[in-house]
N, CA, C and O of each residue as an XYZ file, in Angstrom:
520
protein
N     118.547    127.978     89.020
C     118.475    126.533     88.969
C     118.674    126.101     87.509
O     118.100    126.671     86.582
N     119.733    124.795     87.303
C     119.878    124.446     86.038
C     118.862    123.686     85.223
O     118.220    123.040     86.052
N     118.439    123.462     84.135
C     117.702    122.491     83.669
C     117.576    121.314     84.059
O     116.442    120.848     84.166
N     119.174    120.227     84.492
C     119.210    119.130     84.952
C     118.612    119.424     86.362
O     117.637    118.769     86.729
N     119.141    120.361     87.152
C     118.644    120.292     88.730
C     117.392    120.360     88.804
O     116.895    119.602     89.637
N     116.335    121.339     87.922
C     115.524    120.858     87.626
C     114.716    119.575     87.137
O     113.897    119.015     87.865
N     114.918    119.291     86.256
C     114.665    117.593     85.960
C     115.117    116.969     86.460
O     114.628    115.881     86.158
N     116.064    116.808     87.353
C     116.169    116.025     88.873
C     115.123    115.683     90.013
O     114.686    114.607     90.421
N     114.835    117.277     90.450
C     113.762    117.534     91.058
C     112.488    117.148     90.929
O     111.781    116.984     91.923
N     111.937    116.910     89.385
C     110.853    116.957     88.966
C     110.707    115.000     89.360
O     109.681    114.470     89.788
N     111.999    114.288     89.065
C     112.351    113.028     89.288
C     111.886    112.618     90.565
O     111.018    111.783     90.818
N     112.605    113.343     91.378
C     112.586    112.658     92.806
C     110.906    112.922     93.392
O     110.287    112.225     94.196
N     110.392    114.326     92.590
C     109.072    114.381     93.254
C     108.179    113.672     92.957
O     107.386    113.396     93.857
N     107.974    113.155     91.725
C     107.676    112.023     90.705
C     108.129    110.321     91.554
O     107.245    109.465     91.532
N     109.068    110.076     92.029
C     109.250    109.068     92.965
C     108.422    109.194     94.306
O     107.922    108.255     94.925
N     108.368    110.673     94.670
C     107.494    110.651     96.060
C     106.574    110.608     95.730
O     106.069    110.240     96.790
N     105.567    110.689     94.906
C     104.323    110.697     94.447
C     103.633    109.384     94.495
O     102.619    109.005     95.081
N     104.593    108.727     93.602
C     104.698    107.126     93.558
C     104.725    106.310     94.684
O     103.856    105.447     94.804
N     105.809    106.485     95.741
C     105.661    105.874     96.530
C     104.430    105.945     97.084
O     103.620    105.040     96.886
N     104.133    107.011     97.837
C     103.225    107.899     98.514
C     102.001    106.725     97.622
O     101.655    105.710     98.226
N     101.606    106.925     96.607
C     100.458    106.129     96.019
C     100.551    104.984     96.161
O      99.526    104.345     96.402
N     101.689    104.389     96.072
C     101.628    102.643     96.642
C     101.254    102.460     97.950
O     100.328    101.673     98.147
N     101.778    103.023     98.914
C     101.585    103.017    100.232
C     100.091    103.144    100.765
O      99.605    102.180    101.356
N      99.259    104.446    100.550
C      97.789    104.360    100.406
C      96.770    103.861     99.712
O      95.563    103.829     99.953
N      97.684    103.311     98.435
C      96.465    102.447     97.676
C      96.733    101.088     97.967
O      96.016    100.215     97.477
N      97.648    100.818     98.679
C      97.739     99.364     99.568
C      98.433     98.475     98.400
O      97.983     97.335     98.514
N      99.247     98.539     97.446
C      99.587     98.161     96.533
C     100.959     97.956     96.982
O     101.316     97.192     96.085
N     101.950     98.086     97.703
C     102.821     97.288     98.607
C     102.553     95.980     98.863
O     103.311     95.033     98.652
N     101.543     95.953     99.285
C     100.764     94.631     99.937
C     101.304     93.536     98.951
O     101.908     92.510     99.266
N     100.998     93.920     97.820
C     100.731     92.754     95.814
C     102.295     92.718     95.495
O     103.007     91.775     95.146
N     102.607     94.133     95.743
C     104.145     94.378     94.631
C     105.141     94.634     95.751
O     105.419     95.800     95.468
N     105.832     94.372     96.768
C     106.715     94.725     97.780
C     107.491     94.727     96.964
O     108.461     94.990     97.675
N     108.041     94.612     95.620
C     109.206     94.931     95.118
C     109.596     95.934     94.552
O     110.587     96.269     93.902
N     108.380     96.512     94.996
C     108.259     98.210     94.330
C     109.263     99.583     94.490
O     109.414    100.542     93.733
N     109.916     99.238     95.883
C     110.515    100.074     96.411
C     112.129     99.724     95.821
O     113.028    100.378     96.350
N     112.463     98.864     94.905
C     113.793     98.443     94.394
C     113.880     99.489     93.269
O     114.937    100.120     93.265
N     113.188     99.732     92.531
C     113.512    100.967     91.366
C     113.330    102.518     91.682
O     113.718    103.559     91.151
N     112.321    102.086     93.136
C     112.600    103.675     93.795
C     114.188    104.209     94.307
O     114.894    105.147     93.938
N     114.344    103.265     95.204
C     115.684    103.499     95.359
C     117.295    103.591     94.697
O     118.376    104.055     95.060
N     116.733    102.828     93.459
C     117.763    102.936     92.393
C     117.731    104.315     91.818
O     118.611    105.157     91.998
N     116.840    104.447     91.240
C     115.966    105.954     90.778
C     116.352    106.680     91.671
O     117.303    107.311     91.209
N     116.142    107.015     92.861
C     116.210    107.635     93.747
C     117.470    108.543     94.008
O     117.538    109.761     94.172
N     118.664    107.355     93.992
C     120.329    107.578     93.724
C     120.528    108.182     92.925
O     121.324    109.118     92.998
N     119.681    107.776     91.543
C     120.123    108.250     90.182
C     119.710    109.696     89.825
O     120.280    110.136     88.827
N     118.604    110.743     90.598
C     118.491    111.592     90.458
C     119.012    112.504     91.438
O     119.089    113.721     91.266
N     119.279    112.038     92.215
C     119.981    112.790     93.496
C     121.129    112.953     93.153
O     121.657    114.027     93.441
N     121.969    111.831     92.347
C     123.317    112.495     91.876
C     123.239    113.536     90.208
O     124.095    114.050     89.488
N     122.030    113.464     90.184
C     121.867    114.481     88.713
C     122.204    115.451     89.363
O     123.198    116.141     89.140
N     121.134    115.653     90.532
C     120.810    116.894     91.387
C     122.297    117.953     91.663
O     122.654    119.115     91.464
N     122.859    116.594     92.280
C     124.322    117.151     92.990
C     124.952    117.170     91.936
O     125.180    118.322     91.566
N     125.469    116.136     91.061
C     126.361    117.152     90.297
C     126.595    118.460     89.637
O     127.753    118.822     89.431
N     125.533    119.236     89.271
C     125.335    120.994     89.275
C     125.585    121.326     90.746
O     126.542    122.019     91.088
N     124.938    120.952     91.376
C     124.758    121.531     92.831
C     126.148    121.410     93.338
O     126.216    122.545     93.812
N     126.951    121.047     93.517
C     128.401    121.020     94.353
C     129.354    121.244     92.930
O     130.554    121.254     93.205
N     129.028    121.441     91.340
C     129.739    122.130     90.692
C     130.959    121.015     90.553
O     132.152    121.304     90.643
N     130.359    119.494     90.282
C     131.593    118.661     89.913
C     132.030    118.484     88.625
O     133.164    118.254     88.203
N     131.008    118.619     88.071
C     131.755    118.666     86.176
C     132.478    119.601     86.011
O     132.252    120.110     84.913
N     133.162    120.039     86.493
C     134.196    120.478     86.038
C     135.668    119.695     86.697
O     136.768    120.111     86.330
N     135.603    119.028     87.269
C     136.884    118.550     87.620
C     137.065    117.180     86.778
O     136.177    116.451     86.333
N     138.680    117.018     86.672
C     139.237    116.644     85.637
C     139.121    115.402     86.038
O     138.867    114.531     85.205
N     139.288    115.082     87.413
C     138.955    113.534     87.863
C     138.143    112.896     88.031
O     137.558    112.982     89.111
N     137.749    112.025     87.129
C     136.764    111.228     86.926
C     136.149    110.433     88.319
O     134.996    110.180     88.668
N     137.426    110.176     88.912
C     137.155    109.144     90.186
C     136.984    109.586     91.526
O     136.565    108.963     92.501
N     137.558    111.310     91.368
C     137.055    111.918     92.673
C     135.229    112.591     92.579
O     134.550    112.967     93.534
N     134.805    112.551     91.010
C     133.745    113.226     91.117
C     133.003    111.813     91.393
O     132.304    111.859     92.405
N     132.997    110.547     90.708
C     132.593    109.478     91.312
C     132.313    109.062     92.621
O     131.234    108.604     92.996
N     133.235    109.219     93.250
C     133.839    109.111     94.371
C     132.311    110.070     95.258
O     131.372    109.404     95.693
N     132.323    111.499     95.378
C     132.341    112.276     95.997
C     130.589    112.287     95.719
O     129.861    112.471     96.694
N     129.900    112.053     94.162
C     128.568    111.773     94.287
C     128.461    110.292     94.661
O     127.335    109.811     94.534
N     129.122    109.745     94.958
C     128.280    108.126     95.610
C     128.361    108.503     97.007
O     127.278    108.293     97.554
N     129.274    109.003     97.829
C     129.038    109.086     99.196
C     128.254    110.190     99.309
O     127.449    110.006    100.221
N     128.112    111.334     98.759
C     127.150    112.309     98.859
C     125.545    111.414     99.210
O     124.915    111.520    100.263
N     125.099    110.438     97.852
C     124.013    109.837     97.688
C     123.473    109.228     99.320
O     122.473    109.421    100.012
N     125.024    108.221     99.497
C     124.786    107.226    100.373
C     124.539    107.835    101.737
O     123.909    107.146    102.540
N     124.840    108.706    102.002
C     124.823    109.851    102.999
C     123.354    110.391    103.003
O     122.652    110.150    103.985
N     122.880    111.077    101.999
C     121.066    111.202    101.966
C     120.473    109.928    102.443
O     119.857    109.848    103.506
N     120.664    108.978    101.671
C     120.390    107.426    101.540
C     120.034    107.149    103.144
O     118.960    106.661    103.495
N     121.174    107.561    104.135
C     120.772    106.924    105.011
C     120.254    107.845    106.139
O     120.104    107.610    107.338
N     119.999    109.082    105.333
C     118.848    110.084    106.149
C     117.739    109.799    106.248
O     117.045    109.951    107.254
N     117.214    109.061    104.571
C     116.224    108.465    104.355
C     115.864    107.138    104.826
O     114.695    106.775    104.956
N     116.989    106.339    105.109
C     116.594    105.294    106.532
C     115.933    105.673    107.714
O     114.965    105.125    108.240
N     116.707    106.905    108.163
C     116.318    107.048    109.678
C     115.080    107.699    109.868
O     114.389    107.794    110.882
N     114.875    108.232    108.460
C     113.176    108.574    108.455
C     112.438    107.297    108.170
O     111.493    107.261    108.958
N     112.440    106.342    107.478
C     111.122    105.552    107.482
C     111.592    105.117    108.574
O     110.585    105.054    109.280
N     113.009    104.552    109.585
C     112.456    104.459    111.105
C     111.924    105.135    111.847
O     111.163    104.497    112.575
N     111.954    106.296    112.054
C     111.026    107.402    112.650
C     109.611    107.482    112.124
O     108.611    107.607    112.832
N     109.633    107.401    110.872
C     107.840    107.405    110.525
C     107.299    105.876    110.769
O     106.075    105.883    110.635
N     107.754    104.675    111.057
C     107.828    103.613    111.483
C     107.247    103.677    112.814
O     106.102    103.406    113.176
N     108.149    104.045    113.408
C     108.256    104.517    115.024
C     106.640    104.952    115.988
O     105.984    104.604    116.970
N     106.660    106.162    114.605
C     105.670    106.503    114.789
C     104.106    106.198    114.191
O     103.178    106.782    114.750
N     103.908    105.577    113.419
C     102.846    105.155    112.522
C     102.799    103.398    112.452
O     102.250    103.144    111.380
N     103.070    102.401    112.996
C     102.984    101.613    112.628
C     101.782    101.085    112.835
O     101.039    100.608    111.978
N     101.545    101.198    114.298
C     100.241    101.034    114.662
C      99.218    101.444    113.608
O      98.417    100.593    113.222
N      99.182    102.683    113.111
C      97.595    103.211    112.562
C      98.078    102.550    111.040
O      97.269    102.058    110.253
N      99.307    102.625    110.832
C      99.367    101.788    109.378
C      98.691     99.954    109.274
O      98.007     99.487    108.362
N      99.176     99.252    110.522
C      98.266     97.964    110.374
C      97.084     98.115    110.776
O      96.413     97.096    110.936
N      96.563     99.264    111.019
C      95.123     99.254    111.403
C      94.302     99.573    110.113
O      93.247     99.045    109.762
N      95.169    100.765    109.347
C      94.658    101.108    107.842
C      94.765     99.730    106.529
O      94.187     99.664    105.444
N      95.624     98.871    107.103
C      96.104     97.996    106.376
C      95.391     96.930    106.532
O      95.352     96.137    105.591
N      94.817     96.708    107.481
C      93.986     95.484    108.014
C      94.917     94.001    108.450
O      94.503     92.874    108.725
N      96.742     94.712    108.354
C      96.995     93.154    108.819
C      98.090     93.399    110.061
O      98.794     94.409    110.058
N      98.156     92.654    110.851
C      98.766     92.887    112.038
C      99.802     92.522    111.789
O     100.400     92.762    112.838
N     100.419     92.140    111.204
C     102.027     91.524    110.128
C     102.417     92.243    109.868
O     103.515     92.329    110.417
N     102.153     93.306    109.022
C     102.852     94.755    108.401
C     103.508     95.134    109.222
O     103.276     94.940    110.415
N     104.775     95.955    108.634
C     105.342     96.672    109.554
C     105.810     97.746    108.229
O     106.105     97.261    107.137
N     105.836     99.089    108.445
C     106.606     99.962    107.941
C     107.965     99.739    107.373
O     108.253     99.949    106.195
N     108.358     99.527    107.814
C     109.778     99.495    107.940
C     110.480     97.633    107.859
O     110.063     96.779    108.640
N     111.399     97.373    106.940
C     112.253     96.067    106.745
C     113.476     96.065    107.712
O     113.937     97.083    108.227
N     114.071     94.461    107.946
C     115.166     94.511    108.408
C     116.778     94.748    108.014
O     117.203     95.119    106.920
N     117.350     94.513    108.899
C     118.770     94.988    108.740
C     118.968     95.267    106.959
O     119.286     96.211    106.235
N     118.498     93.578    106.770
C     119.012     93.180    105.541
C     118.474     93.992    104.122
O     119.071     93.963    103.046
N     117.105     94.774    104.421
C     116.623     95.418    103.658
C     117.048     96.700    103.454
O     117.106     97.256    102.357
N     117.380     97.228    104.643
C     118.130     98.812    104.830
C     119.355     98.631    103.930
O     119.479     99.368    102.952
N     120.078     97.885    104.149
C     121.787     97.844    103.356
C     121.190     97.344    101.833
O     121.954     97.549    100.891
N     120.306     96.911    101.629
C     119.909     96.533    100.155
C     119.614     97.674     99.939
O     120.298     98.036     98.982
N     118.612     98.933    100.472
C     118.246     99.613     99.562
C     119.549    100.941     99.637
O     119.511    101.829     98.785
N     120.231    100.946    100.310
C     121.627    101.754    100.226
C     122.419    101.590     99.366
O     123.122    102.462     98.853
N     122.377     99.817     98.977
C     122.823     99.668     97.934
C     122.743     99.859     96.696
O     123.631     99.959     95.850
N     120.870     99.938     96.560
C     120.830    100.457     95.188
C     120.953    101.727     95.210
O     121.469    102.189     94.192
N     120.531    102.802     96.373
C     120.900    104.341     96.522
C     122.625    104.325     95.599
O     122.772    105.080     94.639
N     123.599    103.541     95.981
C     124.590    103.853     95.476
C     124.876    103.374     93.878
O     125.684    103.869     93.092
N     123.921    102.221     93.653
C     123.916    101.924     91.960
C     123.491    102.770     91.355
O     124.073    103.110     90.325
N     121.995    103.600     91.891
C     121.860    104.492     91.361
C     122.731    105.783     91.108
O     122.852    106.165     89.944
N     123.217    106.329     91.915
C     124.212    107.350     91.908
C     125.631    107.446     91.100
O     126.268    108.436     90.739
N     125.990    105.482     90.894
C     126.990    105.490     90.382
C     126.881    105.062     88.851
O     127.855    105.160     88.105
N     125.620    104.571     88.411
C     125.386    104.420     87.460
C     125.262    106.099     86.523
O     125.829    106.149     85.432
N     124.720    107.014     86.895
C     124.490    108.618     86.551
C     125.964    109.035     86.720
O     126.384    109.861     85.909
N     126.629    108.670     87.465
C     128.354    109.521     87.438
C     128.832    108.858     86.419
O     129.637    109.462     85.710
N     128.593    107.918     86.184
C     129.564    107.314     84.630
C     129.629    107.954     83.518
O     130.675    108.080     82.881
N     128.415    108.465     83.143
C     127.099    108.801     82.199
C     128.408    110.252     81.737
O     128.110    111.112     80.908
């Protein structure tokens, strides 16, 4: 494992940590805007990750390695959708019960999913420039 794939790693676990602590310390509730630099972040270390990992610095084209870590990202990105719908799916109930409000829901709409894909890909494409 390289240094960057490493400090990638150390990134993204460092984001799960975070989230993970907003979520149980009920601090979503105050800051719902919390999850906008996760997901930027999120992109941005995942394409650290991959670029060692699929061995793109070395190609001469700038716009295929661009190219190839933003859909890589957006592709995780929306693995990671279909999990907070599934942990949604499954937890919502005991989450507004832990939460105390019957309003909560896990999981945002349409409009929130394609927002945070979107920053999945700012993030990713902001680190391929770099």
């Amino acid at each position: 494992m390289t240094r960057r794939q490493l400090n990638s790693l150390i990134g993204l676990l460092a984001l799960l940590a975070l989230d993970a602590f907003f979520v149980f310390s009920k601090l979503y509730l105050s800051y719902k805007w919390f999850d906008i630099p996760l997901h930027y972040f999120g992109g941005f270390f995942t394409a650290m990750f991959l670029l060692d990992y699929l061995e793109l610095e070395n190609h001469s084209r700038k716009f295929k390695q661009i190219f190839i870590l933003s859909s890589a990202v957006i592709f995780i990105g929306v693995f990671w959708e279909f999990f907070e719908f599934i942990i949604a799916g499954l937890f919502n109930e005991q989450a507004r019960a832990y939460l105390g409000d019957s309003r909560i829901s896990l999981i945002g709409d349409l409009d929130d999913t394609l927002f945070d894909l979107a920053l999945d890909f700012l993030g990713a494409f902001t680190y391929s420039l770099a």
